[in-house]
C-alpha positions as CSV (number, residue, x, y, z in Angstrom):
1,X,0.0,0.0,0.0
2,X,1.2,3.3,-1.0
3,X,2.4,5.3,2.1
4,X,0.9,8.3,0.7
5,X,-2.9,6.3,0.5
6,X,-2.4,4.5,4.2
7,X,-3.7,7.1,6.9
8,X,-4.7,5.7,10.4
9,X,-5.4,9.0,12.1
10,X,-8.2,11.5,11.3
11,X,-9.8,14.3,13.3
12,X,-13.6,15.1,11.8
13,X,-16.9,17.2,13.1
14,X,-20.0,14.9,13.3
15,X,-23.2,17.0,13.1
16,X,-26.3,14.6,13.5
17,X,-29.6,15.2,12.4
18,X,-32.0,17.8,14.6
19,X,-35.1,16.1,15.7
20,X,-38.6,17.3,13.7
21,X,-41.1,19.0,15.8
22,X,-44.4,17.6,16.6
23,X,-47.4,19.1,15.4
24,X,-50.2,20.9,17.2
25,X,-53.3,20.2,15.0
26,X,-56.8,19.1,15.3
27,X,-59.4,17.0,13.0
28,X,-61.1,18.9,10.8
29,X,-63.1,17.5,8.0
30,X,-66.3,17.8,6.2
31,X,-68.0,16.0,9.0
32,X,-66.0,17.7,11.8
33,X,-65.2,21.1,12.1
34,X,-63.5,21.3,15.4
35,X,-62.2,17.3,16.7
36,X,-59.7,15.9,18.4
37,X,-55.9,16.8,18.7
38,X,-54.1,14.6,16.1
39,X,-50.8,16.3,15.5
40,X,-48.1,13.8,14.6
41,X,-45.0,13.3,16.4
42,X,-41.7,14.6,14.6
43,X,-39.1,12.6,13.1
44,X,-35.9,11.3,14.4
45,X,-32.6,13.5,13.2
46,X,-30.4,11.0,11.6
47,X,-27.4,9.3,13.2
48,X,-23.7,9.1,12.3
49,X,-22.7,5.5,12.2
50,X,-19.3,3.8,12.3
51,X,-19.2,0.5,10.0
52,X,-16.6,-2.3,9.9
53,X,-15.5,-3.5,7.0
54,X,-13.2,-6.0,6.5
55,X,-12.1,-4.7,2.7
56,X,-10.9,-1.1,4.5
57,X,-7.7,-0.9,5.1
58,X,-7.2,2.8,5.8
59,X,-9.0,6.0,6.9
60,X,-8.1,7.7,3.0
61,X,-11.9,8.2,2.5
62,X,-12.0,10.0,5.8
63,X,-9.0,12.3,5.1
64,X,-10.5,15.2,3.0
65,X,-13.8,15.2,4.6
66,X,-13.7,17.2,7.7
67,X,-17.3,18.1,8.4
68,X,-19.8,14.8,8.6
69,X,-24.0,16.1,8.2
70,X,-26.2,14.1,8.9
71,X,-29.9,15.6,7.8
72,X,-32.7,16.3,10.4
73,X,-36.2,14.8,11.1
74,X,-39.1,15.7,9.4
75,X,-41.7,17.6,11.6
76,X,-45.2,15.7,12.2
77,X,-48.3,16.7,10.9
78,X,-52.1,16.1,11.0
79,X,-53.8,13.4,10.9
80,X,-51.3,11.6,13.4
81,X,-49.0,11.5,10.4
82,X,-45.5,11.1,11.5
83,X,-42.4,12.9,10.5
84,X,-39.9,11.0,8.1
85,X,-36.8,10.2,10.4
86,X,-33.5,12.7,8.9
87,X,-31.0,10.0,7.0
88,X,-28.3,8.4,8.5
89,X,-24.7,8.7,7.6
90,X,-22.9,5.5,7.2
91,X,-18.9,5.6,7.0
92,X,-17.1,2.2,7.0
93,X,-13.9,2.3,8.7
94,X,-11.3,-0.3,8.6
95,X,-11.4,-3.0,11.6
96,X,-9.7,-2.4,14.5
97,X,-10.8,1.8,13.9
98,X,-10.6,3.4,17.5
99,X,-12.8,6.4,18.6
100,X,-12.0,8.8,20.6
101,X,-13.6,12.2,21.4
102,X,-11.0,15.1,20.8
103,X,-11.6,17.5,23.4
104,X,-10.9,15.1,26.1
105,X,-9.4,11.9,24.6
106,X,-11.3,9.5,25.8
107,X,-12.1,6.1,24.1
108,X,-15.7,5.7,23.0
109,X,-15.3,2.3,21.5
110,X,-13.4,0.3,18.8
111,X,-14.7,-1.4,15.6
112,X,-13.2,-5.1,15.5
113,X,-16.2,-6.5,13.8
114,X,-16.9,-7.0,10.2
115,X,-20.5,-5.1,9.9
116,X,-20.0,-4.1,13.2
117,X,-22.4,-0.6,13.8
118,X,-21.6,2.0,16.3
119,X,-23.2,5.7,16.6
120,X,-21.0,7.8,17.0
121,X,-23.1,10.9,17.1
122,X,-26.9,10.3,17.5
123,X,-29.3,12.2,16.7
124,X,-31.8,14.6,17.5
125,X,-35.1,12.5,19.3
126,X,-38.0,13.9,17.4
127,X,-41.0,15.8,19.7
128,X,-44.1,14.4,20.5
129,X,-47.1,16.3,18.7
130,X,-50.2,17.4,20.9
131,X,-52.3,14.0,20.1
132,X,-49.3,12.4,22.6
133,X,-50.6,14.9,25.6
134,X,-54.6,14.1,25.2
135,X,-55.9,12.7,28.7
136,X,-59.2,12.7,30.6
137,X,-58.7,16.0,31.9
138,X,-56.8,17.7,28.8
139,X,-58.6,16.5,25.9
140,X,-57.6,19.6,23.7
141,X,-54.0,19.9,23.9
142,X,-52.8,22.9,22.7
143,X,-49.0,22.0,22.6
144,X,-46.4,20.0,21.4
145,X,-42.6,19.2,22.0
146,X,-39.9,20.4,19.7
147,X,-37.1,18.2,18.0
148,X,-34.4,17.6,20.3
149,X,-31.4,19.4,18.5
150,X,-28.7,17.4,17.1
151,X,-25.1,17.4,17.9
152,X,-21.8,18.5,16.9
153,X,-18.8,16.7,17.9
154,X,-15.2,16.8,17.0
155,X,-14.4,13.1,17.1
156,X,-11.0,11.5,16.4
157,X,-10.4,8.0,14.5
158,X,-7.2,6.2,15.2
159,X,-6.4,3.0,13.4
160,X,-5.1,-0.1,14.9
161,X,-4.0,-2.8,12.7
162,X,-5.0,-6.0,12.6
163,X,-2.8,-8.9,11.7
164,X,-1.7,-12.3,13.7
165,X,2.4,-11.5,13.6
166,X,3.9,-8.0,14.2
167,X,7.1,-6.9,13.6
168,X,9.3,-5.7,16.5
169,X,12.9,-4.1,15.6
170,X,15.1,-1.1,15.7
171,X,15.2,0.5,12.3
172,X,16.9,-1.3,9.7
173,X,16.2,-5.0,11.5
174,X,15.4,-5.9,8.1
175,X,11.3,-6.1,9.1
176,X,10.4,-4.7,5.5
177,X,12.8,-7.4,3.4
178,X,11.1,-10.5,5.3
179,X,7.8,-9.1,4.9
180,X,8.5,-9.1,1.3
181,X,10.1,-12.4,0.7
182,X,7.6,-14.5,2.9
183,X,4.1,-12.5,1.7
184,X,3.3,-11.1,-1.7
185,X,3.5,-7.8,-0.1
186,X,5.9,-5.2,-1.8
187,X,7.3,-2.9,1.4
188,X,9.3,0.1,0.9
189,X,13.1,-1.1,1.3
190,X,16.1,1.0,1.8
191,X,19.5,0.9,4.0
192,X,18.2,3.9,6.3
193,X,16.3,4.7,9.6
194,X,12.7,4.5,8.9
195,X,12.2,3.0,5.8
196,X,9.1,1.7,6.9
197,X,6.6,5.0,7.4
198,X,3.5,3.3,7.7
199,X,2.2,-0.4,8.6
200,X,2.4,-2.9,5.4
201,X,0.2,-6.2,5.4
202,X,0.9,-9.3,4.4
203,X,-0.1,-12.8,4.0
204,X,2.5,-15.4,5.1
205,X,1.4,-19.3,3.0
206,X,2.5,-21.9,5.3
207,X,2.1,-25.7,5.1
208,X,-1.0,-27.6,3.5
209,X,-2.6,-24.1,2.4
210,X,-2.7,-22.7,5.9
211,X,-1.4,-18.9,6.0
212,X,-1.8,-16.1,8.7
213,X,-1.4,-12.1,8.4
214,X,1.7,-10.6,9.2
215,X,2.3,-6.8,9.8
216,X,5.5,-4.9,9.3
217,X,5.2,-1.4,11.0
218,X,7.6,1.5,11.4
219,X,10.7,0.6,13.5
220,X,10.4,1.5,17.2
221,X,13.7,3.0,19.1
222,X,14.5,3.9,22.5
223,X,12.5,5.9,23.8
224,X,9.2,5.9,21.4
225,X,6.8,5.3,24.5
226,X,7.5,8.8,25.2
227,X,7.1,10.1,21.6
228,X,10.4,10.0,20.2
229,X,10.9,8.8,16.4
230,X,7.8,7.7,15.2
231,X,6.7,6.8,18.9
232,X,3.6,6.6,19.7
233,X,2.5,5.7,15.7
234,X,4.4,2.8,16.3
235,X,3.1,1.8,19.6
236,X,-0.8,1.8,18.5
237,X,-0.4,-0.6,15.7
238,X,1.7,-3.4,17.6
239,X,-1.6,-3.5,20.0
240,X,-3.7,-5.5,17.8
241,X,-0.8,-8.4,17.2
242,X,-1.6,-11.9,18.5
243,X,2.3,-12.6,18.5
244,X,5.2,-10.7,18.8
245,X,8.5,-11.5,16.5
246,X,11.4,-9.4,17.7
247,X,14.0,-8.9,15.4
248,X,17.2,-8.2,15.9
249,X,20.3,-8.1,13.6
250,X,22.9,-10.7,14.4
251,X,25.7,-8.2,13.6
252,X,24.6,-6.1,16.9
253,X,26.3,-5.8,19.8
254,X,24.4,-7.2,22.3
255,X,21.3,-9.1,21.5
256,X,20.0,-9.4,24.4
257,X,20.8,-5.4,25.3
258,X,18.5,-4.8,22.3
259,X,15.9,-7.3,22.7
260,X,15.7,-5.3,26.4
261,X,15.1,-2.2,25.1
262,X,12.2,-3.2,22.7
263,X,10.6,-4.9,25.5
264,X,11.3,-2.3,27.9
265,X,9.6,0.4,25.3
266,X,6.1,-2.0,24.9
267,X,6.2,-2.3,28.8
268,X,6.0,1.7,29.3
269,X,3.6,2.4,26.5
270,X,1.2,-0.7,27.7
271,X,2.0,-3.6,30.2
272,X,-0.4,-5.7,28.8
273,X,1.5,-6.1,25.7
274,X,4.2,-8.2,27.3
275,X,1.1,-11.0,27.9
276,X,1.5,-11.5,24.2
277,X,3.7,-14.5,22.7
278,X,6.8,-13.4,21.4
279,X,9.3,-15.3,18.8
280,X,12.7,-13.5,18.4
281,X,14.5,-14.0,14.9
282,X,17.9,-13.3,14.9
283,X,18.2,-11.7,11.2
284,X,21.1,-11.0,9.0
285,X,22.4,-14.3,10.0
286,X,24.5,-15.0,6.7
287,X,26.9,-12.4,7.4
288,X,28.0,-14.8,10.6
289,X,29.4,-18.5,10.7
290,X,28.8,-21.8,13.5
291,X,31.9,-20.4,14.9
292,X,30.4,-16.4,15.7
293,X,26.9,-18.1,16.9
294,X,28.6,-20.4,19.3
295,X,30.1,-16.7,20.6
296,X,26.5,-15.3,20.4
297,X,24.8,-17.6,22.2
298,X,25.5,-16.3,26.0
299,X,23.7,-12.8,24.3
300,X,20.6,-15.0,23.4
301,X,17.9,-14.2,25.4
302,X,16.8,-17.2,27.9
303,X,13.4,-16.9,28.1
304,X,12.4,-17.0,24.3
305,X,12.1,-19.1,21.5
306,X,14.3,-18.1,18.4
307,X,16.0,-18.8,15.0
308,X,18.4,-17.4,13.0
309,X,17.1,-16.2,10.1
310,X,17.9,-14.4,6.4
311,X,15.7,-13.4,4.7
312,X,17.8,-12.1,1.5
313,X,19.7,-15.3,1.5
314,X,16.1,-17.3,2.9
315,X,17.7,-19.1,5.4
316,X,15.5,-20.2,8.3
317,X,12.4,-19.0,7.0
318,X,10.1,-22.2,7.3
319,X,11.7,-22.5,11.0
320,X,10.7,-19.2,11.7
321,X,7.0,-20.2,10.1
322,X,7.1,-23.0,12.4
323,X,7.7,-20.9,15.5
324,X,5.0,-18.4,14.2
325,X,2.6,-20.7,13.8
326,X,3.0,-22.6,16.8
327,X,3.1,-19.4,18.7
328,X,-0.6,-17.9,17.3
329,X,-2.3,-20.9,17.7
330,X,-0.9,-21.5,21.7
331,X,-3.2,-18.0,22.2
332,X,-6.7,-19.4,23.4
333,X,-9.6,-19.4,21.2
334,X,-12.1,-17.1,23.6
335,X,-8.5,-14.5,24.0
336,X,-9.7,-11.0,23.3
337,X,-6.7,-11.4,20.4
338,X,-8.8,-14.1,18.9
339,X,-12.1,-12.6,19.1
340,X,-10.5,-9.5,16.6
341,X,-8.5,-11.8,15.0
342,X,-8.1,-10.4,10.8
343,X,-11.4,-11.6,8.5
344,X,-9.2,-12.4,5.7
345,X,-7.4,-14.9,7.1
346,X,-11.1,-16.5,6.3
347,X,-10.8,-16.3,2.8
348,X,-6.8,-18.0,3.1
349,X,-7.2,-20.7,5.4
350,X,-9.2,-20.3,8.8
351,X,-7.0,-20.8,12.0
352,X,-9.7,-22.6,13.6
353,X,-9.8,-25.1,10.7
354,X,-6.6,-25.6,10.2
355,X,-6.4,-26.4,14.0
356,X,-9.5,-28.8,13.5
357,X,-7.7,-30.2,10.8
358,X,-4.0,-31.2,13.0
């Protein structure tokens, strides 16, 4: 995907529909020249809805269209007719779509479901015409309510991806080259800090037509829980991951130093992360020999499972599939990680049918 088409942040003001009025009327016909109150109630304003959809991938639609309308109810009338409710305003938004309200920040909700439907500003309620107020002792009701007004919100839309595997490296890890030998996914590749500018999806075949989603996502340095380098951009995506692959160059100084530091940057942003599975590939591995990795090995971490791994040379790679795949399906069917767990992997081989299948 284009970096310049993937955009997993928009700000937008929702304006929802204003309720119709209800109407103050009373029968008159050639029979009747002075009846009953039968003023119709007004109609409801309409909504602005959130949408999942499983064939969004990015907020693009979103980006140029600052102000969202919905229209407003249609007042009642005689004859207890009713007002027309206002339209609603649909926008589908990619899975795993967070809302937030922008003056104070706070989550509303998230879209993880395909067709999942949200409001997230409702609309006005429509007002009850007179024929709504007639009782024993006022049978001529000479009022009725007015449309509840609608309202308008500055809301923000923050994208979490979705996939089974996220990458976790320093810059240059080489995140973007396995990504594209192991998926049909063509990443940005370069030999400099922050190659990768946006998150790039792709799907990984594995053994007997099985396949999962894997996600590479900018490179994360020290420091990012506090903003620094792409920071916090970072940080969001690697949420949604089932499993965790660190990766980590075998020509670095200490692996273990480094593998510390990435963890120690998740920890900060969100504890919770480290509850994930986590595989550690040990990349670049065709620059070093048996006799470097025996010297390596007291940097390893201990409490991990790993391979060495290159990907430009594609050594390793089913071992690493392997370790992937043994890794997302050790997360419990009923996890929350399941339960958003990316649709298409549906249309490529379902976890849960695959696992049926061993």
């Amino acid at each position: 995907m284009a970096e310049q088409n993937f955009v997993d942040y928009v700000k937008i003001c929702c304006r929802s529909g204003a309720g119709g009025a209800g109407s103050v009327h009373f029968l008159q016909d050639k029979h009747t020249s002075m009846g009953g109150p039968d003023g119709g109630d007004g109609g409801r304003g309409g909504h602005i809805i959130l949408r999942g959809n499983r064939n969004v991938w990015t907020l693009l639609a979103l980006k140029y269209r600052k102000h969202v309308i919905a229209s407003p109810g249609v007042n009642g009338r005689g004859a207890n007719s009713s007002g027309a409710d206002g339209e609603d305003v649909i926008l589908d938004v990619p899975l795993g779509t967070v809302a937030k309200d922008a003056e104070t920040g706070e989550i509303e909700f998230e879209i993880t479901e395909h067709d999942e439907i949200r409001i997230i500003a409702p609309g006005g309620r429509g007002g009850k015409g007179n024929a709504f107020f007639k009782s024993p002792t006022n049978q001529t009701p000479r009022h009725a309510q007015p449309g509840e007004p609608g309202r308008e919100e500055w809301k923000i839309l923050e994208l979490k991806v979705l996939a089974d595997v996220g990458l976790v490296g320093f810059p240059n890890a080489g995140k973007s080259t396995l990504l594209s030998v192991v998926s049909a996914a063509k990443p940005k590749i370069g030999d400099y800090p922050f190659t990768t500018l946006t998150p790039n999806l792709g799907i990984v075949s594995y053994r007997d037509e099985k396949s999962f989603v894997m996600a590479d996502i900018p490179g994360i340095i020290e420091h990012a829980n506090e903003g620094k380098g792409l920071g916090l951009r970072f940080l969001r995506h690697i949420e949604r991951n089932s499993t965790l692959l660190f990766m980590v160059p075998a020509d670095t100084d200490d692996i273990n130093r480094e593998y510390t530091i990435l963890l120690r940057e998740l920890e900060l942003y969100n504890p919770e992360l480290l509850d994930k599975p986590r595989v550690l590939a040990i990349t670049k591995s065709d620059l070093i020999d048996e006799e470097l990795k025996k010297l390596l090995q007291p940097t390893i971490p201990k409490d991990i499972p790993y391979v060495y791994i290159s990907a430009v040379a594609e050594q390793g790679l089913m071992e690493l599939k392997d370790l992937l795949w043994e890794s997302i399906n050790s997360v419990p069917k009923d996890t929350f990680n399941q339960h958003i767990a990316n649709p298409h992997r549906m249309m490529h081989g379902s976890r849960s049918k695959s696992s049926e299948e061993e």
